[in-house]
N, C-alpha and C positions, 0 to 999 in steps of 0.2 A: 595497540600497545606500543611503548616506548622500546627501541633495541636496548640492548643487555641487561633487560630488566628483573629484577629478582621480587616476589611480593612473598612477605612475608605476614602469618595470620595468626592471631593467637585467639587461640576459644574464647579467653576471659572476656574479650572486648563487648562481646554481645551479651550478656549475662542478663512493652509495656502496654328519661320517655317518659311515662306513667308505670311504675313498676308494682304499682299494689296487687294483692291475689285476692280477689275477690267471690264469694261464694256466694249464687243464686243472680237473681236479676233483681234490676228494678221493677218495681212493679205499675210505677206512675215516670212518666217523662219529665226529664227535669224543668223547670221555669226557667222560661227564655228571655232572656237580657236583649234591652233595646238600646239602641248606640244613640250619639247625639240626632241620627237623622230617622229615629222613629222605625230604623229595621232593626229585625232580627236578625242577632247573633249569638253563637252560641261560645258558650265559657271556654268548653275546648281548642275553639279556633282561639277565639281571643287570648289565650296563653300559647296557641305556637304562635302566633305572631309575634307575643311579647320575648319568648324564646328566640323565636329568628334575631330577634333585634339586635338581643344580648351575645350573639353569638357574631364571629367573625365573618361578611358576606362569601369571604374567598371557600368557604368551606362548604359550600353547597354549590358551586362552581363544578363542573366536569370533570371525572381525573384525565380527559385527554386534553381539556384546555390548560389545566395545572401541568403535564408532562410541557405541552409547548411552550410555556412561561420559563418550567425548570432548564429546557434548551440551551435558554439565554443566560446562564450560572453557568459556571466549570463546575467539573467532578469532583475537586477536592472543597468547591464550598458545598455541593451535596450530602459530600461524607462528613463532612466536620460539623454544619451548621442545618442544613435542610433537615436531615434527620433527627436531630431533637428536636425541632419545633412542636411537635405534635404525633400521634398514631399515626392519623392518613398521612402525612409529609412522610413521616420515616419508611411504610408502604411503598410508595409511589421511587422517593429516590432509591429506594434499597431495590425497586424493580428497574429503573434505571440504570443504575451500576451495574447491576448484573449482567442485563441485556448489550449495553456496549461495551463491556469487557469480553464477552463471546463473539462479538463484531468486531472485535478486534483483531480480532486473526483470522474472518474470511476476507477482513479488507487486507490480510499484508500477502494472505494467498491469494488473492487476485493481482496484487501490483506484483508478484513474481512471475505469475504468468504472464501478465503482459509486459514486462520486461525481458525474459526469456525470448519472447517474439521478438519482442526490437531489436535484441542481439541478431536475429537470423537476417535479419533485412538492413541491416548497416554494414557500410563497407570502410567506414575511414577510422583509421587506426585509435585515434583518438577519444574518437566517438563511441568505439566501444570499450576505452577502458574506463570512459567517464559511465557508462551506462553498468560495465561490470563492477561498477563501485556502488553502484545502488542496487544491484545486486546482492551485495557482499553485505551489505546495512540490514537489505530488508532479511536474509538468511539468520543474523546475527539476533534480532529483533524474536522471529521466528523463534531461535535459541529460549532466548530470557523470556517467551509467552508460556511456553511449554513448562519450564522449571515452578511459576508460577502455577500453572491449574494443578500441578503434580502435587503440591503444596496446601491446595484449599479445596480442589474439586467437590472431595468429602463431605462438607460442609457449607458447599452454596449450592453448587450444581447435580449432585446425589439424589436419587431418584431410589434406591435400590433399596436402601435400610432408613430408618427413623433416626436422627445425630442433631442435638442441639444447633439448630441454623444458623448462620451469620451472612454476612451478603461478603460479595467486593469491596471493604471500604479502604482500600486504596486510589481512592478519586485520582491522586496527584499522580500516580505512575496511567492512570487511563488520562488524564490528560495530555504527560509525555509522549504517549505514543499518539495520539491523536493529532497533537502537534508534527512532527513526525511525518504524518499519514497526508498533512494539511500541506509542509512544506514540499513532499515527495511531489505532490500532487500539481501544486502553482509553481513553486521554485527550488526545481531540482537541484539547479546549479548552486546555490547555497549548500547543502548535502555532498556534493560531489568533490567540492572544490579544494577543502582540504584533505582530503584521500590521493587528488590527481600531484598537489602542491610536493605533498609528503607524504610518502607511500606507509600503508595502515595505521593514516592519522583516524582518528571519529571524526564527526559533527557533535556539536554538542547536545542536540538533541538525541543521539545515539545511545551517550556516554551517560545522559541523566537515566535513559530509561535502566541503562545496565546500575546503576549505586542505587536507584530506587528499589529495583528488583530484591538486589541481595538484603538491604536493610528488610524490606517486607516482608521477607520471605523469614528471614530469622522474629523477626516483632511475631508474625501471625502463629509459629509453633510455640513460641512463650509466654505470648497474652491471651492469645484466643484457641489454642490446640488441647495445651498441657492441663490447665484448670478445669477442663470439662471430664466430667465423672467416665470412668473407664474409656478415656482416649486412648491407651493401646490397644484396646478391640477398634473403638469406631476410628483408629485410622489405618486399619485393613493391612492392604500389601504396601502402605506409605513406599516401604524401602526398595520395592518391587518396578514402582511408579519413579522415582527418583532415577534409578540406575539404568530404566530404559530409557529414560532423556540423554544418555550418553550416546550420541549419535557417531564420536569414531570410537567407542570402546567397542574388542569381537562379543558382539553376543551370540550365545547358542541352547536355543531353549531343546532341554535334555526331555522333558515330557511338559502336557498340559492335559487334565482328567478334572472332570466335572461330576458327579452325579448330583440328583434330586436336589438334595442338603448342600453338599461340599466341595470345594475344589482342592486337587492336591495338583504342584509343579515342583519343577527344580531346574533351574537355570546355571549359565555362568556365563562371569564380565569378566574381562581380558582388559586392563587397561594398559597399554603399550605406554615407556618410559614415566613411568609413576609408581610408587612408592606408599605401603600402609602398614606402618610398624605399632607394636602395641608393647612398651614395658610393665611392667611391675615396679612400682614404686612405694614411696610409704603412703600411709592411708593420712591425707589433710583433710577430709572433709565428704562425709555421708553424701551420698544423691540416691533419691528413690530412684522407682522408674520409670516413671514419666518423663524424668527430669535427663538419666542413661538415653532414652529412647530420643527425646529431641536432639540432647548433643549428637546422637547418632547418623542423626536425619541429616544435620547441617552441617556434620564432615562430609557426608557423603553429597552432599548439595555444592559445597564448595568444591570437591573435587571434581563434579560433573562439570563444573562450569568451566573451571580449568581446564580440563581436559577439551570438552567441546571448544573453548578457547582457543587454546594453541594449533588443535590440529584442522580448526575450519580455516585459518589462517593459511598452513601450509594447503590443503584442498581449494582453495580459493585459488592461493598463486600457482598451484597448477593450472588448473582451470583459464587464470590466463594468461600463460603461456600457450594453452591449446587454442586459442580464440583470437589472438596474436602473434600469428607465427614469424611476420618481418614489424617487430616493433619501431616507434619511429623512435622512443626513447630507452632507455633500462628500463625491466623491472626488475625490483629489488627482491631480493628474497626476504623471509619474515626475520624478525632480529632474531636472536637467542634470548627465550624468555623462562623464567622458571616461576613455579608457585610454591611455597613452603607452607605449610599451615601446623598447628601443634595447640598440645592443652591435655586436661587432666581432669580425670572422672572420675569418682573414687578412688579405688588404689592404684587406677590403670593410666600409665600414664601415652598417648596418642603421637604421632610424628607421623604426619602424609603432606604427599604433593607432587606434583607431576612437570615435567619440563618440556620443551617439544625439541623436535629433531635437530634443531640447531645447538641448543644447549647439551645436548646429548653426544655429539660431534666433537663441541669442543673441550667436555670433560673428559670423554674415556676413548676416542680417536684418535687425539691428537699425537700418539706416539707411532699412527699408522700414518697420518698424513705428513710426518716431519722425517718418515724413516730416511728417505735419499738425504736429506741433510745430517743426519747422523752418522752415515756410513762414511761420510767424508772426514767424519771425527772420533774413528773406532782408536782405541787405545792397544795396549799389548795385553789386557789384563780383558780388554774385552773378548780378543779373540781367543784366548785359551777357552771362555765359557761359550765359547759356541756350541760345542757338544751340547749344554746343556736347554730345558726346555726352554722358552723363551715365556718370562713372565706377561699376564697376559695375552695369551693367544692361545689357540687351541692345542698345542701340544702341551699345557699347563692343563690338567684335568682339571683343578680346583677353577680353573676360569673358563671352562664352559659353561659353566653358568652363566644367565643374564644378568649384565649388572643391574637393569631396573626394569619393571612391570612388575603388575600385583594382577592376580587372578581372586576375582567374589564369585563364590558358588552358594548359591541359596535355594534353600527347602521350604517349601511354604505348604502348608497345610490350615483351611480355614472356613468356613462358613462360607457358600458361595455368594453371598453379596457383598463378603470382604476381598473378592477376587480383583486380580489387576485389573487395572483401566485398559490396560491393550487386550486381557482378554475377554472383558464385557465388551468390549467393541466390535468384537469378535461375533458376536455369540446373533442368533438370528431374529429376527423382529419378535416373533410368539415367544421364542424361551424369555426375551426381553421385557416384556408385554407380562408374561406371567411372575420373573421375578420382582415388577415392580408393583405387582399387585398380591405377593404374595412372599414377604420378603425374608430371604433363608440366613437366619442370624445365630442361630444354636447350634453349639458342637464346637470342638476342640479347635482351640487356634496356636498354631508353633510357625514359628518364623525364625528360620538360624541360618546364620551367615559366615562362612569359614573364609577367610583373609589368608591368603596365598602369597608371601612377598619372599622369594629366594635369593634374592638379592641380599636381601635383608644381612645374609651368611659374611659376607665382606669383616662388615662391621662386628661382624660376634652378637650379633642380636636376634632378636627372634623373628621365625620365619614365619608363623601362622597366631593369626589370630579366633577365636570362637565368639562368635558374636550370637546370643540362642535364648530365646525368648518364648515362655509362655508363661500364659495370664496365670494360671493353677498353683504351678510354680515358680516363678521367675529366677532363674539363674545367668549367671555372665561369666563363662571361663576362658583364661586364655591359657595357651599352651604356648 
């Protein structure tokens, strides 16, 4: 990310054989056909051969000699082009994609481990801040895999419940990272180079995978999520999955209860200097709730990203600071960065976004960091109001409060094959083994989410949002 950068997001933007049935036998053998060389042959052969003929040779070819042909294509002609050609083609690539999109993240957990090593066995200064910078790639990488499976799991990878299938057809983000994986691999220094140049530059192989991610990640909840029949049951604890990819938000899971049929939990997210405000506006325009439920997905998706954004950023430059401890050059701290995002759902109108520690500092610190230069410049008008509390600070009741963070506490109650991904992963190989042989889809599904932002109070706006979903009756209140 660029220092003092502000990104600002507006919902609008993303708004794409021989088939007879024959009864009894014959009762005489048929008359056998002789070829030009005086043998028998029989009609049936001589019509598949005339069918092999007519028919494409490559299609009676192997599907493991077709997968090694398919090799030699990228993934986005896979996606785009291999799978219309045909049934078996679209088979074959659609097993394709899938399988090295899940390779795709034991290969970026291996190159962390053994980069993690090479950190332990390097001693020149240098050397490890180029190595901490592939580090810092493959972590970020890591990031944008995880938002991705949160996102389609459901519906490629789903073992648990019955859901309209789709594969990975995001070929071109598996080719980025694959690229990525290739240069990591032969020519690191490429990767490195601009991080070492200019402190939390990307590579652009980095930077494609992050603008891939978010485009597909909004495309697959609008083209391929929304339009499938009762998509707010088949996609479970979606919101549940989203908000545990926040890897610095506090999580604290309050309970987790499984029986036979159902699971019940309740959780809450802590997101430190971020911000999720909800008005009341006038009504522009009806949204069902497929339509409430996606936008919901993809504030909360944009804001994980942000969030994990900023604050791997500051955890990274710790990190080497601890692994550096007589550096031969600066390191720089992260710039001050903010995300703003906003848009309108029905009558509700949305404002979130999160900043990290630097921009944090230099909005609402700054009168603590400047104080010695202002004592040099106390007036007569200043000192009489000494007595009184000092705005901003803790003798001012009204500013104990936090100027920013929002707390999400969610209830979830649902069929247990709609349960989180972290806690079916949980769960042990038989219970596993039985619910996917046995899949428990019936019974009450409620999912509600109460948005905590007290900050909020500053501005005279509202501090808690209701976010509360079920299928029976769907309602959305905010307070």
């Amino acid at each position: 990310m660029a220092d003092n950068s502000e990104e600002i997001n507006d919902e609008s933007e993303h708004e794409q054989n021989m088939s007879g049935n024959c009864i009894g036998y014959y009762t005489r053998s048929k008359r056998r056909k002789l070829d030009t060389d005086g043998e028998e042959v029989s009609c049936f052969g001589k019509a598949s051969v005339e069918n092999r003929k007519r028919k494409n040779p490559i299609m009676f070819v192997p599907t493991e000699i077709i997968q090694a042909i398919f090799r030699h294509l990228s993934y986005q002609e896979l996606s785009q082009n291999v799978r219309l050609v045909n049934h078996r083609f679209k088979l074959i690539a659609e097993d394709m994609l899938d399988m090295t999109f899940k390779n795709v993240e034991k290969q970026l957990i291996r190159l962390e481990r053994t980069t993690e090593l090479s950190l332990a066995y390097t001693q020149d200064d240098m050397e490890i801040k180029c190595i901490t910078k592939l580090l810092n790639f493959l972590e970020i990488l890591k990031m944008q895999y995880a938002i991705v499976m949160t996102t389609l799991w459901r519906y490629v990878y789903n073992e648990f419940y019955k859901v309209p299938k789709t594969c990975m057809y995001a070929g071109q983000l598996i080719d980025a990272n694959k690229t990525f994986i290739w240069t990591f691999l032969h020519y690191p220094n490429q990767l490195y180079a601009p991080a070492v140049i200019r402190d939390y530059a990307l590579p652009v192989e980095v930077t494609k995978v992050i603008q891939l991610t978010k485009m597909f990640c909004v495309h697959f909840d609008k083209v391929t999520e929304e339009p499938m029949p009762n998509c707010l049951n088949r996609s479970g604890c979606k919101i549940v999955d989203l908000l545990n990819a926040a890897n610095f938000a506090q999580k604290t899971t309050i309970f987790e209860k499984s029986t036979k049929d159902s699971f019940i939990g309740q959780y809450t997210y802590y997101f430190r200097n971020g911000w999720f405000v909800a008005l009341p506006c006038p009504l522009a325009k009806e949204m069902d709730w497929p339509q409430r439920q996606r936008m919901m997905h993809m504030r909360l998706r944009r804001l994980v990203l942000a969030h994990n954004d900023m604050f791997m950023q500051q955890a990274q430059y710790e990190r080497e600071l601890m692994l550096r401890p007589d550096p031969n050059s600066r390191i720089k701290k992260p710039g001050n960065n903010v995300y703003t995002g906003y848009g309108d759902v029905g009558h509700i109108f949305f404002y979130y976004g999160v900043m990290n520690d630097g921009a944090f500092a230099q909005k609402f610190n700054s009168d603590e960091d400047n104080e010695e230069e202002e004592n040099d410049e106390l007036d007569v008008g200043a000192a009489q109001d000494a007595n009184l509390p000092r705005m901003n600070s803790d003798d001012d009741i009204f500013y104990r409060i936090p100027y920013l963070g929002f707390r999400a506490t969610l209830d979830v109650k649902c069929p247990l094959s709609y349960a989180p991904r972290s806690f079916l992963a949980k769960m042990s190989d038989e219970h596993l083994e039985q619910l996917k042989n046995n899949p428990k889809t019936k019974g009450p599904t409620r999912i509600r989410a109460i948005f905590q932002c007290e900050g909020a109070s500053y501005p005279r706006l509202p501090t808690m949002y209701d976010y509360d979903f079920r299928p029976a009756a769907s309602t959305e209140s905010q307070s």
